[in-house]
C-alpha positions in Angstrom: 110.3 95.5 110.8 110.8 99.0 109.2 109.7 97.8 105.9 109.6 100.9 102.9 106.6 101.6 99.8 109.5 103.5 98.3 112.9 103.9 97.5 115.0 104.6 94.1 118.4 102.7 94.3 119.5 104.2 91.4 119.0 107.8 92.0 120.5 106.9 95.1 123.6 105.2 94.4 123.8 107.4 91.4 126.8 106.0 89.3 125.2 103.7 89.8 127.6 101.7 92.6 126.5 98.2 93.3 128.8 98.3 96.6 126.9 101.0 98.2 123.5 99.9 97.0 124.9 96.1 98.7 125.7 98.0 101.7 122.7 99.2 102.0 120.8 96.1 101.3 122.6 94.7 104.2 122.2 97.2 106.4 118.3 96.9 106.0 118.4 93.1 105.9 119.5 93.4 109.7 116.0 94.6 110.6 114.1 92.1 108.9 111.8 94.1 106.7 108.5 92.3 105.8 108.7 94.3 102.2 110.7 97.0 100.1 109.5 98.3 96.9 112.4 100.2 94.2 110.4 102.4 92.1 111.5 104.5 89.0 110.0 107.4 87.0 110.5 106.0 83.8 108.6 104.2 81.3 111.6 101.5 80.5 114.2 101.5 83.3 112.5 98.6 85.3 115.2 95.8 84.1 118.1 98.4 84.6 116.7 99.0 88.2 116.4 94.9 88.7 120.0 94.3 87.4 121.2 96.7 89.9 119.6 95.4 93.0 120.2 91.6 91.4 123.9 92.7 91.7 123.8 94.1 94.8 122.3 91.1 96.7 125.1 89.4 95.0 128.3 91.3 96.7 126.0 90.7 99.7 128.7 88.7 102.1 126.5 87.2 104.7 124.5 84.4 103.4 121.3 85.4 105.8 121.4 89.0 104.9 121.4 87.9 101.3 118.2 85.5 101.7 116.4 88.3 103.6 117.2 91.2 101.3 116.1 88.7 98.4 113.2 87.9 100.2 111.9 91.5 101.1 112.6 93.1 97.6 109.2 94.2 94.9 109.3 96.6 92.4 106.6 98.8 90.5 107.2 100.6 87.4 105.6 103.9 86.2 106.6 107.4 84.3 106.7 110.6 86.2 106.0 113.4 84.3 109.1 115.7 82.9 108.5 117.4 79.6 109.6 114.6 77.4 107.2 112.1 79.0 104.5 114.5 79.2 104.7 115.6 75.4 105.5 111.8 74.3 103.0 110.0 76.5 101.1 107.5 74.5 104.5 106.6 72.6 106.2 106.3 76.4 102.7 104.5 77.8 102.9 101.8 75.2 106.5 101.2 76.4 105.5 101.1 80.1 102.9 98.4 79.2 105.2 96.6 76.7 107.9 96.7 79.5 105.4 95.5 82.5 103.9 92.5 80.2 107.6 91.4 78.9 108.7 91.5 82.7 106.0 89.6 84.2 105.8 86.6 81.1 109.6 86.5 81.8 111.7 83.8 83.6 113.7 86.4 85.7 113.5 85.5 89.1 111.4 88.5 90.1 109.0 88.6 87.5 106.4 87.8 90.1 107.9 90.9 92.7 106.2 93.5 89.9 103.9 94.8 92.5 102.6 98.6 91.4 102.6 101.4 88.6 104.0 104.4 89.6 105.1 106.4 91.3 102.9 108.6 88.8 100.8 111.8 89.2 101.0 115.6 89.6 103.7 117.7 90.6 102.8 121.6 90.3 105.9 121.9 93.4 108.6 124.1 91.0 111.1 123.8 93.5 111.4 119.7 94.2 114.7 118.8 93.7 113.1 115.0 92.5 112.3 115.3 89.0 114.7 117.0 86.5 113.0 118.7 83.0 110.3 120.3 85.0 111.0 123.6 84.6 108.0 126.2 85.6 108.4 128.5 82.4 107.7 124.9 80.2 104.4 123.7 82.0 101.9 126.6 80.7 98.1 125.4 80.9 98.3 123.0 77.9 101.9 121.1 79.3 99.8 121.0 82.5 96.4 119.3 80.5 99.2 116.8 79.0 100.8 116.2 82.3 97.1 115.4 83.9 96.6 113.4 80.8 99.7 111.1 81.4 98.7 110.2 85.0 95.3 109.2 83.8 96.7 107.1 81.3 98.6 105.1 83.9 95.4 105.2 85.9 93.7 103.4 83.1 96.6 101.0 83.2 96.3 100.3 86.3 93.1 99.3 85.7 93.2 97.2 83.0 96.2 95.4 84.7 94.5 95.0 87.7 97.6 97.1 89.5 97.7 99.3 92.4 98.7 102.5 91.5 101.9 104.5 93.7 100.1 108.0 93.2 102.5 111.2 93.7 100.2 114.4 94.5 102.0 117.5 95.4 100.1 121.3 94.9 98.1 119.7 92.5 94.9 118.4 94.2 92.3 119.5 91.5 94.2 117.9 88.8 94.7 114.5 91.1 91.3 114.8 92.3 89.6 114.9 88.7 91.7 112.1 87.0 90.6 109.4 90.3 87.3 110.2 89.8 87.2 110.2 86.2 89.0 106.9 85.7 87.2 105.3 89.0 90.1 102.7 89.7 91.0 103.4 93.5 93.4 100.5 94.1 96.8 102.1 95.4 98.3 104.6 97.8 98.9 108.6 98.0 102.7 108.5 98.4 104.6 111.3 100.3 101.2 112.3 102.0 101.9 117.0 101.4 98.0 118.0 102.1 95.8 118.6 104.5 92.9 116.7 106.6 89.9 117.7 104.0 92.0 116.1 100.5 92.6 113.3 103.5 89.3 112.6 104.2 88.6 112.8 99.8 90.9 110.1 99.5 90.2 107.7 102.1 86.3 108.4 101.3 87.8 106.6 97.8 89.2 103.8 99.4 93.0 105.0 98.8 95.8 104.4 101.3 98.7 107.0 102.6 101.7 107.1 102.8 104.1 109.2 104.9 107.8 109.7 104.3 110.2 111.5 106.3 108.8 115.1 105.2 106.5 114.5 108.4 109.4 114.9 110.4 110.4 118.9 109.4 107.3 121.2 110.1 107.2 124.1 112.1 105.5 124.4 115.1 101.9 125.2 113.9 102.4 122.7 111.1 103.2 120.2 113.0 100.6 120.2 114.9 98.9 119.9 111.5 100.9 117.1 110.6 100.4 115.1 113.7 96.9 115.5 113.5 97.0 114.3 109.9 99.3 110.9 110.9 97.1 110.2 113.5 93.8 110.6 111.8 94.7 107.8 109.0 92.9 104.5 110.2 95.4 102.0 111.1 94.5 99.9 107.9 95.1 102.3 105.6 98.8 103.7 106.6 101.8 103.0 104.9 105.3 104.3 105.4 108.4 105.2 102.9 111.9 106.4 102.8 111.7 108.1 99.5 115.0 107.8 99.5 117.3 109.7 98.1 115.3 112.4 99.3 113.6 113.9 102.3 115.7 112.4 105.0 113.6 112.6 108.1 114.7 114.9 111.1 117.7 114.7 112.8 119.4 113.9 109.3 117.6 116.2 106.7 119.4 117.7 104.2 121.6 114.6 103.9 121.2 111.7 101.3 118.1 109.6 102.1 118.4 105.6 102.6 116.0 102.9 103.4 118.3 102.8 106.7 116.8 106.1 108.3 113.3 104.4 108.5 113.5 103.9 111.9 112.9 107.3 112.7 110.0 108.3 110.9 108.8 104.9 112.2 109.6 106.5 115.9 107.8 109.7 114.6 104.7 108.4 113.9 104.3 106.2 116.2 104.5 108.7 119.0 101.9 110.7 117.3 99.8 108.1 117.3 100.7 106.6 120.5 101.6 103.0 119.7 105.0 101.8 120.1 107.0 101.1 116.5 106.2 97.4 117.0 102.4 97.7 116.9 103.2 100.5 114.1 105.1 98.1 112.2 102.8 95.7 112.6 100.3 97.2 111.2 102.0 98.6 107.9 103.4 95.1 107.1 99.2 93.9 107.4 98.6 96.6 104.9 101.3 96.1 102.6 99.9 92.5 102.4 96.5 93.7 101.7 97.6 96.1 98.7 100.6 94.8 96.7 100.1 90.8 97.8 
């Protein structure tokens, strides 16, 4: 149950700390989660982000929470873009591809949990607090071209590899919108869901899924009446649900730091909007996981 398209142990445990991120682990481990995906935004920090969660399960006490939080763990590896990545993408690319084939010919026991690129995409919101280097004053028209440039690189990756893709859209529709229907490889999910029901209806007119995190949870009045109408317009084989943790902690804990652990509300969230209880909701997500990634 309560099963998560995204998370980021190592932005969340930040040192990083191996007995938070096992604390954690076994926290979610007590709800059973069909599936948990760690993500990162950087073209080689997939076996970092492995080692961590390796060690982790490791201080893991309990010899069923370890087998479950062994069991439920994938990964996906993609480059978001910050300056550097934009400006060196076909030298950072070749690394991501490099790092992708070396993991999945390995012997490491998860070399068959490499699920996903991404998260990758468009960010034009100057005030995230998710990606550092991303200054406004640096991304002038041709820094945006690049950025554009980078995602449809991963894109074509994705295509070649025959990978989803973990898309991150946020005020930057156009640009998304032009590189998916330039590159034509609509296998994946728009994470972290930030538009309204017309860009809805473009991307599930493509074939994409969406994914809600616990953003959903904040709007105002009008907007969430927006909202709601948005989660509940998604057909039920084509939703997907995240943490993004360690950010956008849903409502009544936002402002703190995100974990996997807080699912249960956005769970609780959506499922009232879309009148089902969390079980059928649950139920559902885990079908589609299964569908995308498996």
């Amino acid at each position: 149950m309560y099963s998560d398209l995204l998370f980021n142990f190592t932005k969340m445990t930040q040192d990083p700390d191996s007995d938070f991120a096992a604390q954690v682990l076994t926290e979610m481990a007590t709800s059973k989660p069909f599936f948990a995906l760690d993500t990162g935004i950087k073209a080689d920090d997939l076996w970092n982000r492995v080692d961590l969660v390796r060690e982790a399960i490791e201080l893991i006490d309990d010899d069923n929470a370890k087998r479950i939080a062994n069991q439920m763990m994938y990964f996906s590896a993609g480059i978001m873009g910050d300056l550097d990545s934009v400006e060196n993408r076909y030298e950072y690319i070749e690394t991501l591809e490099d790092t992708i084939t070396s993991f999945k010919d390995s012997d490491d026991e998860y070399s068959n949990r490499l699920v996903a690129i991404g998260p990758c995409g468009i960010d034009h919101d100057w005030d995230s607090v998710e990606y550092e280097g991303r200054e406004h004053d640096y991304f002038d028209n041709s820094i945006i071209s690049d950025e554009r440039d980078l995602f449809a690189l991963q894109m074509t990756l994705g295509k070649k590899l025959n990978m989803p893709v973990i898309v991150h859209s946020r005020k930057g529709f156009n640009e998304t919108s032009d590189v998916l229907k330039a590159i034509k490889w609509n296998k994946g999910v728009i994470h972290g869901y930030s538009y309204s029901k017309s860009e809805l209806d473009f991307f599930l007119d493509l074939g994409w899924y969406i994914s809600f995190s616990g953003a959903v949870t904040y709007s105002g009045k009008k907007a969430a009446q927006d909202m709601a109408d948005i989660v509940s317009y998604v057909p039920k084989d084509r939703i997907l649900i995240e943490s993004d943790s360690p950010y956008y902690a849903p409502v009544p804990l936002k402002n703190t730091i995100n974990t996997p652990n807080n699912m249960h509300y956005i769970y609780e969230y959506i499922a009232s909007k879309r009148n089902v209880s969390t079980a059928k909701l649950s139920a559902a997500v885990d079908d589609n996981f299964k569908k995308l990634f498996l």
